[in-house]
C-alpha positions in Angstrom: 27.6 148.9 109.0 25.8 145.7 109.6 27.0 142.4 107.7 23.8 142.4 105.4 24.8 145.8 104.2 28.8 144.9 103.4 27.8 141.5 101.6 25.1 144.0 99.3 28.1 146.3 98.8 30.5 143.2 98.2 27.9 141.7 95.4 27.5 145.3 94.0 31.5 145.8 94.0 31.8 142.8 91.4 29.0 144.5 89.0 31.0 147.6 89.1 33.4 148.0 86.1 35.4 150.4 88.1 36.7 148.3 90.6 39.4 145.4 90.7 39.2 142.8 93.7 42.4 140.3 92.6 43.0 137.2 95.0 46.2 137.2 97.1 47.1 134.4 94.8 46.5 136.5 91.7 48.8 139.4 92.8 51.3 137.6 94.0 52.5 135.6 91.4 52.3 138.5 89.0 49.6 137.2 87.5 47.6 140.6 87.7 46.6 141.3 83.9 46.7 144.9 84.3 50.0 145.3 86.5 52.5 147.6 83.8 48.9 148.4 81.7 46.7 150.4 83.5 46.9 153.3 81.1 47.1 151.3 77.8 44.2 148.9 78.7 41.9 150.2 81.1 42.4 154.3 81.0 42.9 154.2 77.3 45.4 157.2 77.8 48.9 158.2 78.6 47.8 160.9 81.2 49.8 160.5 84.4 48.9 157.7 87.3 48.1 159.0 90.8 47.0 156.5 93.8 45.9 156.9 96.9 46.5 154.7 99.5 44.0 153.4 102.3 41.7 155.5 100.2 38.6 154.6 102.7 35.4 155.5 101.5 36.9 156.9 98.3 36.1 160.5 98.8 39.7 161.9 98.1 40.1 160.2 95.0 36.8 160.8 93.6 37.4 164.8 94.3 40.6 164.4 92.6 39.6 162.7 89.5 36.9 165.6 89.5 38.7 168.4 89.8 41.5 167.0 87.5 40.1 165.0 84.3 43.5 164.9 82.5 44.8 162.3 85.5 44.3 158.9 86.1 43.2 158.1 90.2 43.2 154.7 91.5 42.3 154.3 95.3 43.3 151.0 96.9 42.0 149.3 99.9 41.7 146.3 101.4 38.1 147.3 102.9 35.9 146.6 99.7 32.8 147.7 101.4 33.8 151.6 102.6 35.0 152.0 99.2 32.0 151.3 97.3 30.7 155.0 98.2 33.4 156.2 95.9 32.9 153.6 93.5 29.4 154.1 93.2 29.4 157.4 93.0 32.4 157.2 90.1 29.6 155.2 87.8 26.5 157.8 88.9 28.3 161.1 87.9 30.3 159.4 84.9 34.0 159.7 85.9 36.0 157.6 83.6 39.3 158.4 84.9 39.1 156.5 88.5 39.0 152.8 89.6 39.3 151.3 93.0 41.5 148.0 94.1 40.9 145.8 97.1 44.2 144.6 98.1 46.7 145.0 100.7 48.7 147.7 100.2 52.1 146.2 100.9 51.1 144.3 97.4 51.0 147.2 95.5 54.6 146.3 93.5 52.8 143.4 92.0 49.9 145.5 91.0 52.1 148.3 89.4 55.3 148.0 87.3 58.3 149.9 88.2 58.4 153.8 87.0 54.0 153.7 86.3 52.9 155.6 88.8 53.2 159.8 88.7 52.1 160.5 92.1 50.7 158.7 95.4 48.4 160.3 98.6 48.1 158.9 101.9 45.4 160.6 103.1 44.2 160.4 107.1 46.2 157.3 107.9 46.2 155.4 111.1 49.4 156.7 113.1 50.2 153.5 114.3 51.6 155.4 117.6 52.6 152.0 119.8 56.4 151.0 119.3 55.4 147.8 118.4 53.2 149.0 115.3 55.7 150.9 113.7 56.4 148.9 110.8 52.7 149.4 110.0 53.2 153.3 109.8 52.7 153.9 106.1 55.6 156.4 105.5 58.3 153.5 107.6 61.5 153.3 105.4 59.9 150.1 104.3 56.9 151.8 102.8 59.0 154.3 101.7 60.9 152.1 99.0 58.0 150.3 98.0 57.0 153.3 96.7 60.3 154.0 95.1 60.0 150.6 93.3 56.6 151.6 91.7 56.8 155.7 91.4 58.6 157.6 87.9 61.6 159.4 88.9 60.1 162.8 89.6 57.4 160.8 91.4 56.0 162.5 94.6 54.1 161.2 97.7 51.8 163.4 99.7 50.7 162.6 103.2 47.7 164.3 104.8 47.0 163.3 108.1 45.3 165.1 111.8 48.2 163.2 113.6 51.0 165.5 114.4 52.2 162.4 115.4 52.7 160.9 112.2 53.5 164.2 110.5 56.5 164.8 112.9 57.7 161.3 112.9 57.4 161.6 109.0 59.2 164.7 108.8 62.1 163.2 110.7 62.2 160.1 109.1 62.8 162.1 105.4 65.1 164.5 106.8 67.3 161.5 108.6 67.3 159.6 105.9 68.0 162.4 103.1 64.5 162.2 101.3 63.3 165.7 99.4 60.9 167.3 101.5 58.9 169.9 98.8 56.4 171.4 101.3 55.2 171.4 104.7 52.5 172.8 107.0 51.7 172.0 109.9 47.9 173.5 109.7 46.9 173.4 105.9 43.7 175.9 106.4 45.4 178.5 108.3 48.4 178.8 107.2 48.9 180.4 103.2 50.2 178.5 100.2 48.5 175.4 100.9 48.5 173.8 97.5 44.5 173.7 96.4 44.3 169.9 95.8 45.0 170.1 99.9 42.1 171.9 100.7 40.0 172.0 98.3 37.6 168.8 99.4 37.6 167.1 102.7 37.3 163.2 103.5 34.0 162.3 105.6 36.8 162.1 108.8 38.1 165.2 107.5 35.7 167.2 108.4 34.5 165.7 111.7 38.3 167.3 112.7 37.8 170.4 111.5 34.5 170.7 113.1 36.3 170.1 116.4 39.5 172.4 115.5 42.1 170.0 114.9 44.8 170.8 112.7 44.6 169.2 109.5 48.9 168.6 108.1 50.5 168.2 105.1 53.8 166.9 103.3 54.7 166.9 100.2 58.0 165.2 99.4 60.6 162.8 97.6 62.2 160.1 97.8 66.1 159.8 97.0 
């Protein structure tokens, strides 16, 4: 995407109701208006929270809020330009029940109280396979309570990823350390009993795997 493009799709991002683009400043010192309020003053509605994390161009969010209109989707990203897409088309088709943030994700405990979020994706991450990038890897015990801090108690986290990398080291990681593991599947359109929010839309990378046969995992779990 050339620079001329991403500053049109910056300027648009601030016209765009749906989408929140705090400074480091602002989210750090707790000073994020809607942090502990996203129901009461944005949604307007008590109907659970669900995030998705490095949400890209927005597509799995998008689908979600689709296909389920009594949830509330938030897909956060510190690349305000891919998520536009999902932004835009939010606005075009009238979908009232997603937003998008631009912000790290390691912030995301100053965005959102503790116990006000239902549920939280990870869709496609990068596996961060090096040693020295592991405490990158967004399911890293780390990660793993900063979620905690912000989910309910019968919160869940799902991870979708092309990696068997990251799904094996995942799977490892929340047997070792005692987490709830709900489901697994090593090859969500193959195998039966794939839940239908798994397979029922496909990111833009998505489907550039499954056109070249690559297994598509899944993990649905808890943590203790």
């Amino acid at each position: 995407m050339g620079s001329k493009n991403k500053l049109k799709r910056f300027r648009e991002n601030e016209t765009f109701g749906n989408v929140f683009q705090p400074t480091r400043e602002e989210v750090v010192s707790d000073s994020f208006p809607l942090k502990g309020r996203w129901n009461s003053d944005f949604f307007k509605n008590d109907h659970p929270l669900v995030l998705e994390l490095g949400c890209g161009k927005g597509e799995y969010s998008v689908g979600l809020a689709e296909k389920y209109p009594n949830k509330n989707f938030i897909g956060i990203d510190i690349k305000g330009a891919r998520f536009w897409r999902g932004a835009k088309t939010a606005i075009d088709t009238g979908l009232h029940n997603v937003a998008f943030i631009r912000t790290q994700i390691e912030l995301i405990n100053h965005i959102f109280n503790e116990n006000e979020v239902d549920e939280i994706w990870i869709t496609f991450p990068d596996p961060q396979i090096k040693y020295k990038r592991t405490k990158h890897r967004m399911t890293n015990t780390e990660f793993l309570q900063l979620y905690k801090k912000i989910l309910k108690p019968h919160g869940v986290v799902n991870l979708k990823t092309d990696s068997e990398f990251m799904h094996g080291y995942t799977l490892g990681l929340l047997h070792g350390e005692g987490h709830q593991v709900l489901y697994a599947n090593h090859n969500v359109y193959t195998n039966e009993g794939s839940p239908e929010e798994v397979t029922s839309f496909q990111t833009f990378y998505e489907k550039q795997y499954l056109a070249v046969n690559k297994a598509i995992t899944f993990i649905r779990f808890k943590i203790k």
